[in-house]
C-alpha positions, 0 to 999 in steps of 0.5 A: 571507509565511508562511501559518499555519492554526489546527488544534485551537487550535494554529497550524501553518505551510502547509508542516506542513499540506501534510505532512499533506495528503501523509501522507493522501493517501499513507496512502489510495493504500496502502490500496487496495493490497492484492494481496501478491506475492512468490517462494516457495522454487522462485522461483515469483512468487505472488500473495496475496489479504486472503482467501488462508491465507497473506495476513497471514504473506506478507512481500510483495516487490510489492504490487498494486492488482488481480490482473489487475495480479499477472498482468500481472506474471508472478505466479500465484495462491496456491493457498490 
């Protein structure tokens, strides 16, 4: 037997909830990734903090949870 749950007045199977439950969960382990790691042009691996100049532009290969993790990695920290 199915079990169906009532969300916002409209009833949805157990299986569409545990896919919600999964997308939340997925969506919070991502956010506390935050450390962009990536290779720049002399195949240096650098990592990019939230704070760093080239953050929002870096196109990331791996992301990190710590730098410590970065490192651990190979990677060394952007100079800006």
């Amino acid at each position: 037997m199915k079990k169906a749950v009532l969300f916002n007045g409209i009833l949805i199977s157990s299986l569409v909830g545990a896919l919600i439950t999964k997308l939340r969960t997925d969506n919070k382990a991502q956010a506390a990734v935050k450390i962009k790691g990536n290779q720049n042009s002399r195949g240096e691996l650098i990592y990019h903090v939230p704070e760093g100049q080239f953050y929002e532009v870096t196109k990331a290969i791996e992301w990190f949870d710590s730098e410590e993790a970065a490192v651990a990695a190979g990677y060394r920290k952007s100079a800006r």
